[in-house]
C-alpha positions in Angstrom: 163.7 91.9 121.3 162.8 88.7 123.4 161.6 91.0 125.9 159.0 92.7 123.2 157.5 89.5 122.3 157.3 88.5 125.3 155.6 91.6 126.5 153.2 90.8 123.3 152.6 87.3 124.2 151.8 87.6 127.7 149.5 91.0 126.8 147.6 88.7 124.6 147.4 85.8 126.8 146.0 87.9 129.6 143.2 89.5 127.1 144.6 92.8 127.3 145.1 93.3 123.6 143.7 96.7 121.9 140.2 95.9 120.9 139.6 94.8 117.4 138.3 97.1 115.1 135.4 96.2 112.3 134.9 98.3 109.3 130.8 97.9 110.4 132.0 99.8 112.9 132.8 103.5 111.7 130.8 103.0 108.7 128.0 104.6 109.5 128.3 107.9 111.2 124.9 107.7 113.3 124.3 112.0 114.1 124.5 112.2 110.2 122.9 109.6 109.2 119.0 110.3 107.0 116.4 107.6 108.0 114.7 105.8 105.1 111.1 107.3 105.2 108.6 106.5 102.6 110.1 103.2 101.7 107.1 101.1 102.4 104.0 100.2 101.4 102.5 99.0 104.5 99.8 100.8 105.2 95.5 100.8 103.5 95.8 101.9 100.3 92.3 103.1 98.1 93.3 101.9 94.5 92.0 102.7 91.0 92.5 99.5 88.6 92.0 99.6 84.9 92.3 96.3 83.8 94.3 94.9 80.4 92.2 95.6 77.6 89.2 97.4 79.0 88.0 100.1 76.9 89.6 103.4 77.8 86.0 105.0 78.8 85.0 102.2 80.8 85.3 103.5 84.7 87.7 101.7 86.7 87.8 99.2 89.8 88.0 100.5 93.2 89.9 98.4 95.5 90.8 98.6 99.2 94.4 96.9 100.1 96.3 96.5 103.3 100.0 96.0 103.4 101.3 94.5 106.2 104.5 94.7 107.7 105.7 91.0 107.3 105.2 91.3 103.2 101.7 90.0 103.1 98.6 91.9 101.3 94.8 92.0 101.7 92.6 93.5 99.1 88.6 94.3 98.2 87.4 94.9 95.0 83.8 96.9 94.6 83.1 95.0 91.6 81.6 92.1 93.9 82.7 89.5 91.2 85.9 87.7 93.1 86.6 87.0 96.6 88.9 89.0 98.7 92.4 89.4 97.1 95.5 87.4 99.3 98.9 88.4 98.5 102.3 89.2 98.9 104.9 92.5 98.5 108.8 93.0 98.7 110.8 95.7 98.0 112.8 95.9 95.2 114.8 99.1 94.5 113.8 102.8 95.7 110.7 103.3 95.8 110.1 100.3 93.8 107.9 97.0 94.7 106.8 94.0 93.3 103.7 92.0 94.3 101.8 89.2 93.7 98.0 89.0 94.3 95.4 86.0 94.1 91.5 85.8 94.2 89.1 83.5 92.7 86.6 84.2 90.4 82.9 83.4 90.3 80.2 83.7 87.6 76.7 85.4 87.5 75.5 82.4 89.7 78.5 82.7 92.2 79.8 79.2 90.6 83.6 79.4 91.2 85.0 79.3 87.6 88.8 80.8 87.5 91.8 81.7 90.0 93.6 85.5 88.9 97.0 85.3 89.8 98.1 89.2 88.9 101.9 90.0 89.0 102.7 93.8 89.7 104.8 96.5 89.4 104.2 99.3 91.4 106.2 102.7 92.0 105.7 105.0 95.2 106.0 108.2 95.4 108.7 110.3 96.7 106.1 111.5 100.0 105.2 108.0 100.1 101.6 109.1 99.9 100.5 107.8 96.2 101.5 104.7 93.9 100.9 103.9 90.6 101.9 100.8 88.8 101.3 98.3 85.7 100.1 94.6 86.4 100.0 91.2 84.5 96.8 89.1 85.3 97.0 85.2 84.7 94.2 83.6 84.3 94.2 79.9 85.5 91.3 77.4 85.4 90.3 75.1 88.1 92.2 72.3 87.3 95.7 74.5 87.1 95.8 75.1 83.6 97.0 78.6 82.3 94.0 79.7 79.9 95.8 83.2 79.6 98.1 85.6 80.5 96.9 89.5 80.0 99.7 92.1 79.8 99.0 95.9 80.2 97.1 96.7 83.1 97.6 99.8 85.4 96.5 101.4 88.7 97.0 104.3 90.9 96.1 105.0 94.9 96.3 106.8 97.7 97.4 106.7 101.0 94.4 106.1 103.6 95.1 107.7 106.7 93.2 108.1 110.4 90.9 111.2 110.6 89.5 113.0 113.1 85.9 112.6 114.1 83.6 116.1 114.7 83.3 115.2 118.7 86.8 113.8 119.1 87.7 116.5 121.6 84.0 116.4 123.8 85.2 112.5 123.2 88.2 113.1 125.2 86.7 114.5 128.1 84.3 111.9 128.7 85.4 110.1 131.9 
């Protein structure tokens, strides 16, 4: 019996133990293993916004966002009323996603006279190539102060992708 733990001592002095093991290890059985497609929103996006309270036959807001990678957002409205929208996006569950946009306002004069901070939820589809989701606009004036806060707002998009141009293959054969 000696012998044995000296045999284990002097294996585990010289490194030659049995390599350690980790659960991380066999977890995940990689030839089986389904990628996670469709979980992002990174990407430009052409949105439809109906804002809180607008009357249901008034036409709604076109707006162009990019998702980046690193969680950040850039947006346009058409409207021409607010400056481009800054903003930021995280996953939260499948196919689920919170953001948070800013933009400043301006009246008919382009005087700056509010910041929109809008709070969203948005849900992506299961081809990753639509969204819809409800939003929650907070008004706040110059000075900081919270003037309102506007439950109820919705919006749907789609997916912008690269197209092909009519002389993309005479395009390709220029030298």
């Amino acid at each position: 019996m000696t012998r044995t733990i000296l045999l284990i001592f002097a294996a585990l002095a010289t490194g030659s133990a049995l390599p350690a093991q980790s659960i991380l290890d066999p977890i995940q059985t990689k030839d089986k293993a389904v990628p996670t497609v469709n979980q992002t929103l990174e990407g430009t996006w052409l949105l439809e916004l109906r804002r809180p309270g607008a009357p249901a036959t008034q036409p709604p807001t076109l707006n162009l966002i990019t998702f980046q990678a690193d969680g950040t957002a850039i947006a346009s409205n058409a409207d021409g009323t607010q400056t481009t929208n800054h903003g930021l996006w995280i996953r939260v569950g499948d196919h689920k996603f919170l953001q948070t946009m800013y933009l400043f306002n301006f009246d008919a004069s382009r005087a700056f006279t509010t910041v929109s901070k809008i709070r969203i939820n948005a849900q992506l589809s299961a081809d990753g190539q639509t969204i819809k989701g409800t939003t929650e606009l907070v008004i706040i004036d110059p000075t900081g102060k919270v003037l309102n806060t506007v439950p109820g707002g919705t919006y749907s998009g789609v997916r912008l992708g690269t197209e092909i141009p009519g002389d993309f293959y005479d395009f390709q054969k220029v030298q």
